[in-house]
C-alpha positions as CSV (number, residue, x, y, z in Angstrom):
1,X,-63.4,37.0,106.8
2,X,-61.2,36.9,109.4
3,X,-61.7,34.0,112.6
4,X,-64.5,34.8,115.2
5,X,-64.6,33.3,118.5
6,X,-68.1,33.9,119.8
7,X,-69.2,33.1,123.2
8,X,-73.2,32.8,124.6
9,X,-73.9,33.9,128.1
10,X,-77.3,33.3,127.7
11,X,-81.0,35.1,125.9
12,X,-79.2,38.0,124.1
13,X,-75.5,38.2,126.1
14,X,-72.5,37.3,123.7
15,X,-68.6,37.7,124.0
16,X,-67.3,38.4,120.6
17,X,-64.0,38.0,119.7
18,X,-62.8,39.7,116.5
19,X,-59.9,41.6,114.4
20,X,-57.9,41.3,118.1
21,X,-60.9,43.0,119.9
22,X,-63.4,41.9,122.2
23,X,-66.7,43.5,123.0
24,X,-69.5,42.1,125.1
25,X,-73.3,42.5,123.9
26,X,-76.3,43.1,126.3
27,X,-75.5,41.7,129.4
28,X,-79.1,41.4,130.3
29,X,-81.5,40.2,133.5
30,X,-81.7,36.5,131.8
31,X,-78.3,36.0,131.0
32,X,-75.3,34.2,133.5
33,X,-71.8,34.0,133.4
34,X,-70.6,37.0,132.2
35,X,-70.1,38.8,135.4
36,X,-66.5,37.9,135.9
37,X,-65.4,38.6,132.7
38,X,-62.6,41.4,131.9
39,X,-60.4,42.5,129.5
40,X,-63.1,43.7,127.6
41,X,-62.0,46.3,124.5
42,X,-66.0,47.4,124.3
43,X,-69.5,46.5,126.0
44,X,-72.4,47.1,123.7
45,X,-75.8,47.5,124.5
46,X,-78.3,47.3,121.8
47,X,-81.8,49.3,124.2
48,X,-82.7,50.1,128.1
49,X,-85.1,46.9,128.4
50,X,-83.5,44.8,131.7
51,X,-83.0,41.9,129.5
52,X,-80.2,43.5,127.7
53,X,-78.9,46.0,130.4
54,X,-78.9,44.6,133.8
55,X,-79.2,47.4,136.0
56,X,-78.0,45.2,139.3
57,X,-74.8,43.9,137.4
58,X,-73.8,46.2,135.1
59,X,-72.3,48.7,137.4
60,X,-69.4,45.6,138.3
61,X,-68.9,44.8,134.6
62,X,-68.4,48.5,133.9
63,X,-66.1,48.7,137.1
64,X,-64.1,45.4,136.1
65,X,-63.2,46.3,132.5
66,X,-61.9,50.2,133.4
67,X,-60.6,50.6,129.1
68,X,-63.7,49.0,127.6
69,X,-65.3,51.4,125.3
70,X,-69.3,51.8,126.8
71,X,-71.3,51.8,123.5
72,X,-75.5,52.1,123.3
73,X,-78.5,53.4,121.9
74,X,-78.9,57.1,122.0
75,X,-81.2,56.3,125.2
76,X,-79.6,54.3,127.1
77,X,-77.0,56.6,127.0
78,X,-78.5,59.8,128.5
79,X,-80.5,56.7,131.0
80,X,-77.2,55.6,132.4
81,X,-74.8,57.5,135.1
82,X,-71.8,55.9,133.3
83,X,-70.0,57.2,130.1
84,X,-71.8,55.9,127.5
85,X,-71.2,56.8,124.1
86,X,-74.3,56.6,121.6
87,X,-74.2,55.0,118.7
88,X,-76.8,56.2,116.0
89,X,-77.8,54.3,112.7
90,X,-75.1,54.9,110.0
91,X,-72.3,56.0,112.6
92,X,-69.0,53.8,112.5
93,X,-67.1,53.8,115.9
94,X,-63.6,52.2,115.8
95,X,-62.3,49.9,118.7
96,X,-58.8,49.2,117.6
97,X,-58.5,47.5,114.4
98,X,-62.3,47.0,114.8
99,X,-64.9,48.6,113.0
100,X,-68.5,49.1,114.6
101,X,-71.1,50.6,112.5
102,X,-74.4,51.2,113.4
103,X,-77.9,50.4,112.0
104,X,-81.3,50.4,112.7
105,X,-82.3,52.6,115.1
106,X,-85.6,51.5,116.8
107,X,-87.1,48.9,119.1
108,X,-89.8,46.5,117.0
109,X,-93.3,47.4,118.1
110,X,-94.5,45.7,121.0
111,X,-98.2,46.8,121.1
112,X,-99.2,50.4,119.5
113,X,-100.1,51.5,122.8
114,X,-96.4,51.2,123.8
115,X,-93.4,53.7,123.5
116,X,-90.9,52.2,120.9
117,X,-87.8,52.7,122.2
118,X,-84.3,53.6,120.6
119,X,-82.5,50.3,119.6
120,X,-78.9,50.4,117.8
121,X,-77.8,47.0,115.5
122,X,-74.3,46.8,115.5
123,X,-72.4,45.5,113.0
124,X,-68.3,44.3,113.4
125,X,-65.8,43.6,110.7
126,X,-63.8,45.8,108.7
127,X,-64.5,48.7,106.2
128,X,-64.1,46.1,103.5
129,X,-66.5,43.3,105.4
130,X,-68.4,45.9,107.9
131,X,-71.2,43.1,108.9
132,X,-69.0,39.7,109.6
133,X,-71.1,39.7,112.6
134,X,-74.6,41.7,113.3
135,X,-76.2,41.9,116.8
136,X,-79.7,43.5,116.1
137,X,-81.0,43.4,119.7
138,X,-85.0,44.0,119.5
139,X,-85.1,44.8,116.2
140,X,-85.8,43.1,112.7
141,X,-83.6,45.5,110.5
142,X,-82.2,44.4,107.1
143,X,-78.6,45.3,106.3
144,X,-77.6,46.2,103.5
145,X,-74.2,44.7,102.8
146,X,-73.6,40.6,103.2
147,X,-73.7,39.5,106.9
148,X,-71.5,36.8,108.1
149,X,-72.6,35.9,111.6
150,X,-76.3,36.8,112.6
151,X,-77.4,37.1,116.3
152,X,-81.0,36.2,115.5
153,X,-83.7,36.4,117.7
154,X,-85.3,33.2,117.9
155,X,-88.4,34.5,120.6
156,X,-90.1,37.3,121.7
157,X,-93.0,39.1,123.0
158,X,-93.1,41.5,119.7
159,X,-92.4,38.4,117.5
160,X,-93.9,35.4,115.6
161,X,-91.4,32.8,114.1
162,X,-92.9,33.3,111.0
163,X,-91.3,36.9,111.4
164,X,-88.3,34.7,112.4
165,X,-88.0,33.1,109.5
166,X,-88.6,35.8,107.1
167,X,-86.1,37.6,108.6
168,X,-83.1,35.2,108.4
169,X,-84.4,34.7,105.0
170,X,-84.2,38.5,104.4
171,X,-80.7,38.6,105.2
172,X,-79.3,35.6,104.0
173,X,-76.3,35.7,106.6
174,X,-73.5,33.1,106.0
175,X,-74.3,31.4,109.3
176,X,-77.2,32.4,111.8
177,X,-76.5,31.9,116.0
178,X,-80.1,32.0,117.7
179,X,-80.4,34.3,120.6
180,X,-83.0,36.0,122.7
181,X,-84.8,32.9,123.8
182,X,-84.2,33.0,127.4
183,X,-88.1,33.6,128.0
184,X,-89.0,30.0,127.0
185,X,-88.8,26.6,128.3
186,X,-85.4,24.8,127.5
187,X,-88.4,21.9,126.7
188,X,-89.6,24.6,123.7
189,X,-86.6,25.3,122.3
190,X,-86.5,22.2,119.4
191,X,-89.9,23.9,118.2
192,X,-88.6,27.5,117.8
193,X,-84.5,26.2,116.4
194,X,-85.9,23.6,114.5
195,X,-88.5,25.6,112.4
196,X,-85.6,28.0,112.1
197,X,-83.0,25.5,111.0
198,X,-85.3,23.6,108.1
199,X,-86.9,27.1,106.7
200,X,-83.4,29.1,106.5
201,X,-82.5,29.9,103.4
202,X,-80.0,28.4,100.9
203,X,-76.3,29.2,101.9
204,X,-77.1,30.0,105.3
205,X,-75.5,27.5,108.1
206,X,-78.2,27.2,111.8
207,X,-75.8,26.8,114.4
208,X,-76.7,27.1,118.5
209,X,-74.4,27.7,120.7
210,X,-75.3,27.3,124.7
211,X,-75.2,29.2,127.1
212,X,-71.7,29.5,128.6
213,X,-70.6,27.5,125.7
214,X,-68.4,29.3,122.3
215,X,-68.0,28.6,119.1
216,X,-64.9,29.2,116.3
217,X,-66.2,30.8,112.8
């Protein structure tokens, strides 16, 4: 696999660095310090909910990075006044010498008497490796090649850490990064990262990275 520089901007927000591109993932409502960021090749946004899609700062990103590609969910893109491209389940967008292939394709249920919305995972590596690093936003989806780096959400309203757990241990990915925790007390997080950390499966590295904070791979 070839080196990864990831970055955590907080909850779901990450700065990947990969194959010579960088894309930005769901600059959301609880995340900080990406809004001075540019010379972005990509921003990705995995659903509409505020958390991942800041509708008071994305306009500035969008303005500051003029060539980054605007990749989404099939909703967020007919939501948004900007040109988004959507990005369905199976579809495999390059950006440069990066390939971004698509998976999933719907929000985790919240309640049945809620809408699930539209909710693209995106995968980055290469047609060889396509999943060296997966972003699955609000979603619990499986894929179905060897994952280097997972994004894994840690908490949620639509999620127990039992579901946690079985799904890092459904995907086995060579290392798992938690994200998605900004709705809990900094005091909870050694309950939700270390119940993650001992019942990861075999083979799989736990490693946080903090907000504003990166890490080499």
């Amino acid at each position: 696999m070839a080196d990864m520089r990831i970055a955590h901007f907080g909850h779901s927000c990450v700065l990947v660095e990969l194959n010579g591109a960088r894309i930005l993932f769901d600059p959301g409502t609880f995340s900080h310090g990406f809004e001075g960021i540019t010379g972005l090749d990509a921003i990705a946004i995995t659903h509409q909910h505020p958390d991942h899609i800041d509708p008071e700062r994305i306009g500035a990103l969008v303005r500051a990075n003029p060539n980054a590609r605007l990749l989404c969910d099939p909703q967020t893109a007919q939501l948004r006044e900007e040109s988004w491209e959507a990005v369905h389940a199976g579809q495999i967008v390059r950006v440069g010498d990066l390939t971004v292939t698509g998976g999933g394709g719907r929000h985790a249920v919240i309640h049945p008497d809620l809408p699930v919305v539209d909710n693209t995972v995106f995968q980055l590596g290469s047609d060889a490796d396509p999943a060296q690093f997966v972003h699955p936003g609000d979603s619990l989806w499986v894929p179905p090649v060897p994952v280097g780096v997972l994004a894994l959400p840690a908490a949620a309203p639509w999620m127990k850490i039992s579901e946690a757990v079985d799904y890092l241990r459904a995907v086995r990915p060579r290392t798992a990064i938690p994200i998605h925790y900004g709705i809990i007390e900094p005091q909870a997080h050694g309950i939700y990262f270390g119940r993650l950390s001992e019942m990861r499966p075999d083979g799989s590295e736990f490693t946080v990275i903090a907000p504003e904070d990166q890490t080499e791979f």
